[in-house]
C-alpha positions in Angstrom: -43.6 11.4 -22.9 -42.4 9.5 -19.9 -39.0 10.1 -18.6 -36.0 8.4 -20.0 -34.3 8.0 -16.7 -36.5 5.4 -14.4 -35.8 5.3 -10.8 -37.2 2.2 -8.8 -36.5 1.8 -5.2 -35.4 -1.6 -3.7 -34.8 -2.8 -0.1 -31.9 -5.2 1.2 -33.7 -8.0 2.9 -31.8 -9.7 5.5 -32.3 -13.0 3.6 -30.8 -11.1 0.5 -27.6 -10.5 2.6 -24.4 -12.3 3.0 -22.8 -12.7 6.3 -21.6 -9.0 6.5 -24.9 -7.4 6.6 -24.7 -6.1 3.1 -26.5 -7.2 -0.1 -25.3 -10.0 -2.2 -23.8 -9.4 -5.7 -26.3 -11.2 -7.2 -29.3 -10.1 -5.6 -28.2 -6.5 -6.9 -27.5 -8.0 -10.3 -31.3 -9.6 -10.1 -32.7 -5.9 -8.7 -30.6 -4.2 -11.9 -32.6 -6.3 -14.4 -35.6 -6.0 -12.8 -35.1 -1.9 -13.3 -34.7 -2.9 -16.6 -37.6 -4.5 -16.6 -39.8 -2.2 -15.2 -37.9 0.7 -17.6 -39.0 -1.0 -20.8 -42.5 -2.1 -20.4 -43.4 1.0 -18.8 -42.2 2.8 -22.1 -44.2 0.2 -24.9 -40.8 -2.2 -25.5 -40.5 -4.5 -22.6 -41.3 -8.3 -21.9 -44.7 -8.1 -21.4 -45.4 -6.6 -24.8 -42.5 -8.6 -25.9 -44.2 -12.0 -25.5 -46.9 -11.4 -27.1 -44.6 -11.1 -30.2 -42.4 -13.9 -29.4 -39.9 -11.6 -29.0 -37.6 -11.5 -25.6 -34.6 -9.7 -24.9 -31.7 -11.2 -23.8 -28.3 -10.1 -21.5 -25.3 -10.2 -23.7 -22.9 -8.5 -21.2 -23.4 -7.2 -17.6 -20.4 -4.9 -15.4 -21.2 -4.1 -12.2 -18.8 -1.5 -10.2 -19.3 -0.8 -6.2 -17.7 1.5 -4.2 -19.8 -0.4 -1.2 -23.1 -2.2 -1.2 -26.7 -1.1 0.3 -26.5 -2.9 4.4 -29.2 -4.9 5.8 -32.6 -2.8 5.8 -31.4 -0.3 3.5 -33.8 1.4 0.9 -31.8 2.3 -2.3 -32.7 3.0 -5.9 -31.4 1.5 -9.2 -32.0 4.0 -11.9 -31.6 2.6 -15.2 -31.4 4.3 -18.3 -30.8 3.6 -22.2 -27.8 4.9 -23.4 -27.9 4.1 -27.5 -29.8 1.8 -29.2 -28.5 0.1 -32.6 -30.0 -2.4 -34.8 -29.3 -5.5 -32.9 -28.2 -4.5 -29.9 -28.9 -1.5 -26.7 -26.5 0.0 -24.3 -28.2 0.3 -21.3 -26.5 2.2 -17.6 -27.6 1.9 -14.0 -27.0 4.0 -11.4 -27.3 2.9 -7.2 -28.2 5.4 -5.2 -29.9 6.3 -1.8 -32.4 8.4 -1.1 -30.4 10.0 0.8 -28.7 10.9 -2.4 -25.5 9.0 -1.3 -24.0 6.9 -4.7 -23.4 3.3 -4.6 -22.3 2.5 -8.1 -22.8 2.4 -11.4 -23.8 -0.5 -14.2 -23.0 -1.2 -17.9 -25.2 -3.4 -20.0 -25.6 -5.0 -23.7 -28.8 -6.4 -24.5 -30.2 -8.1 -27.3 -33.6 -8.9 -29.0 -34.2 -12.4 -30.2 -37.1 -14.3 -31.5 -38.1 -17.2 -29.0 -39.4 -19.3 -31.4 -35.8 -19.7 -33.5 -33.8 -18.3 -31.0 -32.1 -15.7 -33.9 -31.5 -12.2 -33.0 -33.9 -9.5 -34.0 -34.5 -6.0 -35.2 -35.2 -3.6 -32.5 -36.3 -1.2 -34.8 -38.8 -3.3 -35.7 -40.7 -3.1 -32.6 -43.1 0.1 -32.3 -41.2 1.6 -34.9 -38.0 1.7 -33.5 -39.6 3.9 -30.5 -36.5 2.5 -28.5 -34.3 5.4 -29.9 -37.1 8.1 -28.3 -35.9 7.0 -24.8 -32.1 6.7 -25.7 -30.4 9.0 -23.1 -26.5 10.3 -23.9 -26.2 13.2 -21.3 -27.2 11.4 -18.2 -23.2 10.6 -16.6 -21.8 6.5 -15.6 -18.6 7.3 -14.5 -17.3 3.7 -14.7 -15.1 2.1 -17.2 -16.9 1.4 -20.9 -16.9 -2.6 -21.1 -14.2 -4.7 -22.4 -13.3 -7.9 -23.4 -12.4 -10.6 -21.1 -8.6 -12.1 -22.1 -8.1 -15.6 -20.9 -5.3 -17.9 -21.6 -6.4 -21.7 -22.1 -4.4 -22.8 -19.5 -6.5 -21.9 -16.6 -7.4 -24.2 -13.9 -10.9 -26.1 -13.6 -11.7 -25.5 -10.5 -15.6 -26.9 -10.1 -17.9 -28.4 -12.1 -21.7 -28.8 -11.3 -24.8 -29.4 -12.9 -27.8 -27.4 -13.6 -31.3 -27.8 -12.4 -34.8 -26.6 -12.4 -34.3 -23.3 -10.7 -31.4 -22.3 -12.5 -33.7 -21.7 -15.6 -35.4 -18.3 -16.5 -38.9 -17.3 -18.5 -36.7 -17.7 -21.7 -36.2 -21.1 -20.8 -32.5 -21.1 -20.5 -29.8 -20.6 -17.3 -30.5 -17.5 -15.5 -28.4 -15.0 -16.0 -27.8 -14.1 -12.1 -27.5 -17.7 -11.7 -23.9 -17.4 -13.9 -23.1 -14.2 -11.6 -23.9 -16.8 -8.5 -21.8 -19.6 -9.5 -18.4 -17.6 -10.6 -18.5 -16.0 -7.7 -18.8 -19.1 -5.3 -15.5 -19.7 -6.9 -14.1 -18.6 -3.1 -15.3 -19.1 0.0 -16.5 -17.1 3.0 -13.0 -16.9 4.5 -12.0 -15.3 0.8 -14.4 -13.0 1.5 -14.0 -11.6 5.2 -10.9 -9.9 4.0 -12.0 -9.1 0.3 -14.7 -7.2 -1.1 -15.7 -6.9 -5.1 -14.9 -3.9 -6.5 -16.0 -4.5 -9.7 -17.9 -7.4 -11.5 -17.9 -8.3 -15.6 -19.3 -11.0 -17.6 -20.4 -11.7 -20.9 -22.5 -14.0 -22.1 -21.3 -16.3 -25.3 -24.0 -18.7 -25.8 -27.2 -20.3 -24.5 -27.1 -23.4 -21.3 -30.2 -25.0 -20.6 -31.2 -27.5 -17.6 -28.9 -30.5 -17.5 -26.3 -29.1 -19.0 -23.3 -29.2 -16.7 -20.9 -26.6 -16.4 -17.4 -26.5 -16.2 -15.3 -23.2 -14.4 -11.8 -22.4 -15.5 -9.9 -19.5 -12.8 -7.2 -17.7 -14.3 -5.3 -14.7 -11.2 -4.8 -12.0 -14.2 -3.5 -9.5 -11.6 -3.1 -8.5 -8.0 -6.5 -8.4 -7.6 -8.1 -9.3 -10.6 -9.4 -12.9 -11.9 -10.8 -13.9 -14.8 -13.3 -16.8 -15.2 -14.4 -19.1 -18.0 -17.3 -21.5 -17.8 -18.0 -24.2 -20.4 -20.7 -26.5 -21.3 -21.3 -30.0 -21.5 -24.6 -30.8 -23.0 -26.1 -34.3 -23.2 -26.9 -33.8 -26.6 -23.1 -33.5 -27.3 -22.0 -36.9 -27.1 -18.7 -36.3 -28.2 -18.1 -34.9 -25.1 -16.2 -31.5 -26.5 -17.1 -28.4 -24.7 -18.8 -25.2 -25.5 -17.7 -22.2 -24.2 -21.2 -20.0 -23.0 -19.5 -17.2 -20.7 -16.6 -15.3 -19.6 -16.1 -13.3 -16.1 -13.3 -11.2 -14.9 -13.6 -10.3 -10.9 -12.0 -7.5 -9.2 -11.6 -7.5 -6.0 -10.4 -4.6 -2.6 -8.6 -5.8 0.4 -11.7 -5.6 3.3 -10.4 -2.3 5.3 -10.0 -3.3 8.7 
């Protein structure tokens, strides 16, 4: 049997890099689910079999935690790994790492199954006979924090709304889900970010946008360093004009050491 653990290697282009030399958020967030990616179809339960099912999985929660990102140039690794594996939904962990060895951070994950024909969540056992649960991995260590639940008041402040376009969709036919991670965190600007770096990342997804929707962004400060964000959907079809809520963030950020 092939190992549980995958280990795929990844290079921070320049044009993958902010203005610090270092890989963007995102494009790590984009490199995780590609390990993902790679993980599952080698192992008989990933997208390309997927497909021909009409069966997808889908990202139901994502927390990334850095103690510093790959620079410019830099080969790394994601390994990616599945943790438990339930009826409707699988934990699955990442790990950043050199080859030098040297640790990056870690990755928490929920993913779901659904069919792409009704859009309803599936049975993972029903796949290969549930062979998920032969690659489930407990003993493998992700030091970070389990995932939680982000706590928002309703009085936070809109801060931006935009709309939503071509490439913002993904092969499921709804918003990306790095475009989400792109968006919240274009909530500050560069200045914001020469003297703060993110520690840690979280975001859940709540329900599905697709292209044209527009999308509202409520900021709530939740602490020192810590800021939670809510974005909210206004869909043509909806011609009341109420809002859907379809995903929650919290961002924690580290003063830039000087």
């Amino acid at each position: 049997m092939i190992d549980k653990v995958g280990r795929y290697e990844f290079l921070a282009e320049p044009f993958h890099c902010d203005f610090s030399q270092h890989l963007f958020m995102g494009h790590l967030g984009n490199h995780m689910l590609n390990a993902a990616d790679f993980h599952s179809n080698d192992r008989g339960f990933g997208m390309k079999y997927l497909l021909t099912i009409n069966r997808a999985w889908v990202l139901s929660r994502l927390a990334i935690e850095m103690d510093e990102m790959p620079e410019m140039y830099t080969r790394f690794n994601v390994e990616t790994w599945v943790e438990s594996a339930m009826r409707y939904f699988t934990n699955r962990n990442f790990r950043v790492v050199g080859n030098d060895g040297h640790i990056y951070g870690y990755g928490r994950s929920i993913w779901a199954m659904i069919d792409t024909q009704t859009r309803q969540p599936c049975n993972l056992m029903d796949v290969n006979n549930g062979s998920i649960v032969e690659y489930v991995e407990k003993d493998k260590e992700n030091p970070m924090d389990k995932l939680s639940r982000v706590k928002m008041d309703q009085q936070a402040e809109l801060v931006r709304t935009i709309d939503t376009f071509y490439n913002d969709v993904d092969i499921n036919g709804h918003i990306n889900s790095v475009k989400y991670i792109e968006h919240v965190l274009d909530l500050w600007d560069i200045n914001w970010y020469k003297e703060h770096q993110i520690r840690r990342f979280d975001i859940a997804y709540v329900a599905e946008c697709h292209q044209g929707d527009r999308l509202s962004f409520y900021r709530e400060q939740t602490g020192e360093h810590e800021y939670c964000v809510r974005i909210c959907r206004h869909s043509p079809a909806e011609e009341s004009g109420e809002q859907t809520e379809v995903v929650r963030s919290k961002v924690t950020f580290l003063p830039v050491s000087k």
